[in-house]
Structures are given as structure tokens and as C-alpha cells.
C-alpha positions, 0 to 999 in steps of 0.5 A: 500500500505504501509502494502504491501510494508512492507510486499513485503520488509520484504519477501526480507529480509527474502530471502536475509537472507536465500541466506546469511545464506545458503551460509555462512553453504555451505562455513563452510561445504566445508571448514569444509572440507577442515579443517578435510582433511589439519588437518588428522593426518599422521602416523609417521615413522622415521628412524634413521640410524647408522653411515651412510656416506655422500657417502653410498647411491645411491642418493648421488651418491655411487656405494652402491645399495640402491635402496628402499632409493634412490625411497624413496627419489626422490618420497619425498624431500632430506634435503641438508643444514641438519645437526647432532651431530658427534656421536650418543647419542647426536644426537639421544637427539637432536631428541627426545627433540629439544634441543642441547646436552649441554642442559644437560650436554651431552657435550663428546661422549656418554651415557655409558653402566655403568655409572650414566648418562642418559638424564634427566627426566625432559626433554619431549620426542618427543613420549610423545608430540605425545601422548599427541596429540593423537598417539600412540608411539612405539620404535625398535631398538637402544635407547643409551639414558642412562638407569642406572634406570628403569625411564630412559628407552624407555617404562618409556619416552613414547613409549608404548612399545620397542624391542631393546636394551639400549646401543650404539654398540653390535654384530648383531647376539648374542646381546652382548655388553663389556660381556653383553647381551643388548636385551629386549622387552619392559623392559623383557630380550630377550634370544639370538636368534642369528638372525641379527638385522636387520631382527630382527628390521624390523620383529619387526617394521612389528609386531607393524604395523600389530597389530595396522592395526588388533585394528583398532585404531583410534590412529595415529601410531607413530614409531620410528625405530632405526637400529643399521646399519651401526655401527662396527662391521662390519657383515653381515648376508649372502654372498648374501649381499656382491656379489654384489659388488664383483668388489670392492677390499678393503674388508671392504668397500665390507662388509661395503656396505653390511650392508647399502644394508641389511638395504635397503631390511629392511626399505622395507620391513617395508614399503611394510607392510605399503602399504599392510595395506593401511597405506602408503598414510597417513603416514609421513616418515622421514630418517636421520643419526645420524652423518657422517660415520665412515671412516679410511685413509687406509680403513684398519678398518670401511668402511664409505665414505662422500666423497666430505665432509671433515672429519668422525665421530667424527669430526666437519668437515662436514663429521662428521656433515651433515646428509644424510636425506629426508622426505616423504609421507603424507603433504609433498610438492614435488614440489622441490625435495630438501631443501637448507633451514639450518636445524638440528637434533633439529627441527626434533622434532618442525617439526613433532609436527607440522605436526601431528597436535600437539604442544610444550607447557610444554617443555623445552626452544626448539634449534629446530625450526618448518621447516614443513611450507617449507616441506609442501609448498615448499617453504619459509626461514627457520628460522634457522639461525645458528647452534652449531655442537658442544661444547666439551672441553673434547674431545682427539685425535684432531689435534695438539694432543689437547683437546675439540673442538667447531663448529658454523654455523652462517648466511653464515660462518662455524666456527672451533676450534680444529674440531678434526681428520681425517681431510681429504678427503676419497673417495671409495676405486675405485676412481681414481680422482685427488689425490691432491684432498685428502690432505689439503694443507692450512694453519690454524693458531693456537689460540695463533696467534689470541690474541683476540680469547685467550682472549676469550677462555683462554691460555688452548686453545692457542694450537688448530686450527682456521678454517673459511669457508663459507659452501654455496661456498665452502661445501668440506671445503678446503679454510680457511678464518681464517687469512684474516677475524679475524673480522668475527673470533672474532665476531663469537667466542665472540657469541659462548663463551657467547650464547652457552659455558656460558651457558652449563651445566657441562658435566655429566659423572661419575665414572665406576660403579661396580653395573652396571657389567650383572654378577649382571643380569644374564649376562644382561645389566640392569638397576642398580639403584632404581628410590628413588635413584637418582634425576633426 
């Protein structure tokens, strides 16, 4: 009886080991399953438009036509609390690296055509942390990065291949640049073909996708499209574009919107092929600008518009700053259509790793911050808690005539030192609101009026205006709390002196140089400089 009991126990046993064995393979498998389904990793497309206002897409409420951004952006989640640097290159830095500009020395405008200046090598680029998650990484369109030598150029900082061009503005059809051609493939010169580029950018964009849908790759595809609308000059490339908006009598914002509907049918057309391909349902897509639209009080030059936003390009306003952006596609939580939560350009580059199942170790010290736990939830605080807009003390042409400027979002205040000019409100050419609307009719005091701020920042600031606000209550920025909370304007300068000024590094421009002239390249822009050269 004894033996049988044991043996009666032990089948138990042996039973009960198999239901709990059996159960914990059948919890692995389907979580197993679970795992490889949440961990796929998504195609990645980001698209960066240039000089795009506030104002200049349909979902933000503009008279332009933008009808595949606008079905892109309500089937995704617009970022509403997102933020740019004022002008180009450092925003397209902030992009690529995760890191602030002053990081390296890209404190004033933009890497220039002819100069010994560029971001520096050391610093790890979006493609090559992709790459090293397994994607494969591809660039069209505008790079405006620098490219004095060849280890500075797309192809040599982890895209496997490039068509575009180097510097920062060109004509659309012929390529050129200040008496260069700017058009390459991959590093080899690309004759005039006299098409516009945006045609030219989207053919290109569809050439790489096709190519990787025809290798049958088990890489995920990473591609970065950069297009150079909306920047001046202002063409189009038929009157198709135009007749439309016939009805709007100032013919440079009629040119303007144009631009920004041509660029609309071409991000279609690149997303069209993705959905033929069958790539589309995998696919992470993000949108942004690179600052605010370049606007003009008359509307006798560029046609940009940020309306309601203050301010343009340029500026630190957030006309200038606050970036027109959504994310869609493959992850992404549409639950809510829109995000308050504060981000920046910077976390682009943690938020993508994120999502594409990567990580940043071996980077440099990140600004950014990984936002995709609330893109891909829909919910949760974003760990942004402030920003630098911008620390530049050789900036002209601000208010008062002074020199430099800075900007700090922090917690629920915005603050402003000389934040430059225009500094108005401009709305479309059409409107026919309230014009008091459109001046500023308060006061700001000046730095010499705040002793304790002069202490800080020194007399060679005594001259530049103070500006305070609280963004959340008050986003046209039309109510300056810089006389009544000195408090909050001492503290906050007092952080931006010793978090941020302290500690940037000096700005990096050089000297024109003669080398760099495309006489020298067969009237190509090129780089000038050997790699055993130069440091860094």
C-alpha cells in the first residue's frame, strides 16, 4: 500500500509537472509572440521640410491645399508643444545627433558653402545608430551639414548612399548655388538636368524604395528625405501649381503656396510607392520643419505665414521656433490625435532609436530625450522639461539694432533676450481680422533696467530686450511678464548663463576660403580639403 501510494503520488507529480511545464512553453510561445510582433522593426521615413510656416498647411488651418499632409496627419498624431532651431543647419544637427547646436560650436546661422566648418566627426549620426541596429540608411535631398572634406559628407556619416546636394539654398531647376553647381549622387557630380527638385527628390526617394522592395532585404529601410521646399527662391515648376489659388492677390504668397502644394503631390507620391510595395503598414513616418517660415511685413519678398505665432525665421519668437510636425504609421498610438507633451528637434533622434528597436550607447552626452513611450501609448509626461531655442551672441539685425540673442523654455515660462526681428504678427495676405491684432503694443524693458540680469550677462548686453511669457496661456506671445516677475527673470537667466552659455563651445566659423571657389571643380561645389588635413 505504501509502494502504491508512492507510486499513485509520484504519477501526480509527474502530471502536475507536465500541466506546469506545458503551460509555462504555451505562455513563452504566445508571448514569444507577442515579443517578435511589439519588437518588428518599422521602416523609417522622415521628412524634413524647408522653411515651412506655422500657417502653410491645411491642418493648421491655411487656405494652402495640402491635402496628402493634412490625411497624413489626422490618420497619425500632430506634435503641438514641438519645437526647432530658427534656421536650418542647426536644426537639421539637432536631428541627426540629439544634441543642441552649441554642442559644437554651431552657435550663428549656418554651415557655409566655403568655409572650414562642418559638424564634427566625432559626433554619431542618427543613420549610423540605425545601422548599427540593423537598417539600412539612405539620404535625398538637402544635407547643409558642412562638407569642406570628403569625411564630412552624407555617404562618409552613414547613409549608404545620397542624391542631393551639400549646401543650404540653390535654384530648383539648374542646381546652382553663389556660381556653383551643388548636385551629386552619392559623392559623383550630377550634370544639370534642369528638372525641379522636387520631382527630382521624390523620383529619387521612389528609386531607393523600389530597389530595396526588388533585394528583398531583410534590412529595415531607413530614409531620410530632405526637400529643399519651401526655401527662396521662390519657383515653381508649372502654372498648374499656382491656379489654384488664383483668388489670392499678393503674388508671392500665390507662388509661395505653390511650392508647399508641389511638395504635397511629392511626399505622395513617395508614399503611394510605399503602399504599392506593401511597405506602408510597417513603416514609421515622421514630418517636421526645420524652423518657422520665412515671412516679410509687406509680403513684398518670401511668402511664409505662422500666423497666430509671433515672429519668422530667424527669430526666437515662436514663429521662428515651433515646428509644424506629426508622426505616423507603424507603433504609433492614435488614440489622441495630438501631443501637448514639450518636445524638440533633439529627441527626434532618442525617439526613433527607440522605436526601431535600437539604442544610444557610444554617443555623445544626448539634449534629446526618448518621447516614443507617449507616441506609442498615448499617453504619459514627457520628460522634457525645458528647452534652449537658442544661444547666439553673434547674431545682427535684432531689435534695438543689437547683437546675439538667447531663448529658454523652462517648466511653464518662455524666456527672451534680444529674440531678434520681425517681431510681429503676419497673417495671409486675405485676412481681414482685427488689425490691432498685428502690432505689439507692450512694453519690454531693456537689460540695463534689470541690474541683476547685467550682472549676469555683462554691460555688452545692457542694450537688448527682456521678454517673459508663459507659452501654455498665452502661445501668440503678446503679454510680457518681464517687469512684474524679475524673480522668475533672474532665476531663469542665472540657469541659462551657467547650464547652457558656460558651457558652449566657441562658435566655429572661419575665414572665406579661396580653395573652396567650383572654378577649382569644374564649376562644382566640392569638397576642398584632404581628410590628413584637418582634425576633426
Amino acid at each position: 500500500m505504501r509502494r502504491t501510494g508512492l507510486v499513485r503520488r509520484s504519477l501526480i507529480e509527474m502530471i502536475r509537472s507536465w500541466c506546469v511545464f506545458t503551460l509555462v512553453a504555451v505562455a513563452a510561445c504566445l508571448g514569444h509572440g507577442q515579443f517578435s510582433e511589439a519588437a518588428k522593426q518599422p521602416h523609417v521615413l522622415l521628412v524634413v521640410a524647408d522653411d515651412l510656416g506655422w500657417g502653410d498647411v491645411g491642418f493648421h488651418g491655411s487656405e494652402i491645399r495640402t491635402p496628402v499632409l493634412d490625411k497624413l496627419a489626422m490618420d497619425g498624431v500632430t506634435l503641438d508643444n514641438y519645437y526647432v532651431q530658427p534656421v536650418c543647419s542647426p536644426t537639421r544637427t539637432s536631428i541627426l545627433t540629439g544634441r543642441y547646436p552649441i554642442r559644437y560650436g554651431l552657435l550663428h546661422h549656418v554651415y557655409p558653402n566655403n568655409q572650414l566648418f562642418a559638424l564634427p566627426t566625432n559626433e554619431t549620426l542618427l543613420p549610423e545608430k540605425l545601422n548599427q541596429a540593423g537598417y539600412t540608411s539612405h539620404m535625398v535631398g538637402k544635407w547643409h551639414l558642412g562638407f569642406y572634406s570628403w569625411q564630412h559628407v552624407p555617404t562618409a556619416r552613414g547613409f549608404e548612399t545620397f542624391f542631393g546636394f551639400y549646401g543650404g539654398a540653390e535654384d530648383y531647376f539648374e542646381h546652382t548655388a553663389s556660381g556653383g553647381i551643388d548636385y551629386r549622387n552619392d559623392t559623383q557630380p550630377v550634370p544639370k538636368d534642369s528638372t525641379y527638385s522636387a520631382f527630382t527628390f521624390a523620383r529619387e526617394a521612389q528609386r531607393v524604395v523600389r530597389q530595396y522592395a526588388n533585394s528583398q532585404s531583410s534590412k529595415p529601410l531607413f530614409l531620410y528625405l530632405a526637400f529643399q521646399n519651401v526655401h527662396s527662391p521662390q519657383e515653381v515648376p508649372d502654372s498648374y501649381y499656382v491656379k489654384p489659388y488664383a483668388h489670392i492677390e499678393n503674388k508671392n504668397r500665390r507662388k509661395f503656396a505653390g511650392m508647399v502644394s508641389c511638395m504635397d503631390e511629392a511626399i505622395g507620391n513617395v508614399t503611394d510607392l510605399f503602399k504599392e510595395l506593401g511597405l506602408w503598414d510597417d513603416t514609421l513616418m515622421v514630418f517636421t520643419a526645420d524652423n518657422g517660415g520665412p515671412v516679410n511685413v509687406t509680403f513684398s519678398g518670401i511668402g511664409a505665414v505662422n500666423w497666430p505665432l509671433r515672429g519668422s525665421k530667424h527669430t526666437l519668437w515662436d514663429g521662428g521656433v515651433r515646428g509644424t510636425a506629426f508622426v505616423h504609421g507603424a507603433g504609433v498610438d492614435v488614440s489622441n490625435k495630438n501631443t501637448s507633451a514639450m518636445m524638440h528637434a533633439t529627441d527626434l533622434f532618442p525617439t526613433i532609436i527607440a522605436a526601431a528597436g535600437g539604442n544610444t550607447e557610444g554617443t555623445l552626452p544626448l539634449d534629446g530625450h526618448d518621447l516614443w513611450p507617449i507616441l506609442s501609448t498615448g499617453s504619459g509626461e514627457s520628460p522634457r522639461t525645458e528647452i534652449l531655442h537658442n544661444y547666439d551672441p553673434l547674431a545682427t539685425g535684432g531689435d534695438k539694432g543689437c547683437c546675439g540673442y538667447a531663448g529658454l523654455r523652462s517648466g511653464e515660462w518662455k524666456l527672451l533676450i534680444g529674440p531678434g526681428a520681425p517681431d510681429g504678427w503676419y497673417p495671409e495676405p486675405s485676412w481681414e481680422g482685427d488689425r490691432s491684432l498685428l502690432h505689439d503694443a507692450i512694453s519690454a524693458p531693456l537689460v540695463s533696467d534689470l541690474p541683476d540680469i547685467l550682472d549676469i550677462l555683462g554691460p555688452d548686453a545692457a542694450n537688448h530686450t527682456v521678454y517673459l511669457f508663459k507659452p501654455r496661456e498665452d502661445p501668440e506671445e503678446r503679454n510680457n511678464l518681464a517687469t512684474s516677475e524679475t524673480a522668475i527673470v533672474t532665476q531663469l537667466t542665472a540657469h541659462l548663463q551657467t547650464q547652457y552659455i558656460a558651457h558652449a563651445v566657441p562658435d566655429g566659423h572661419t575665414a572665406s576660403q579661396p580653395a573652396a571657389n567650383p572654378k577649382n571643380f569644374n564649376g562644382y561645389w566640392t569638397p576642398w580639403v584632404n581628410k590628413t588635413d584637418v582634425c576633426n
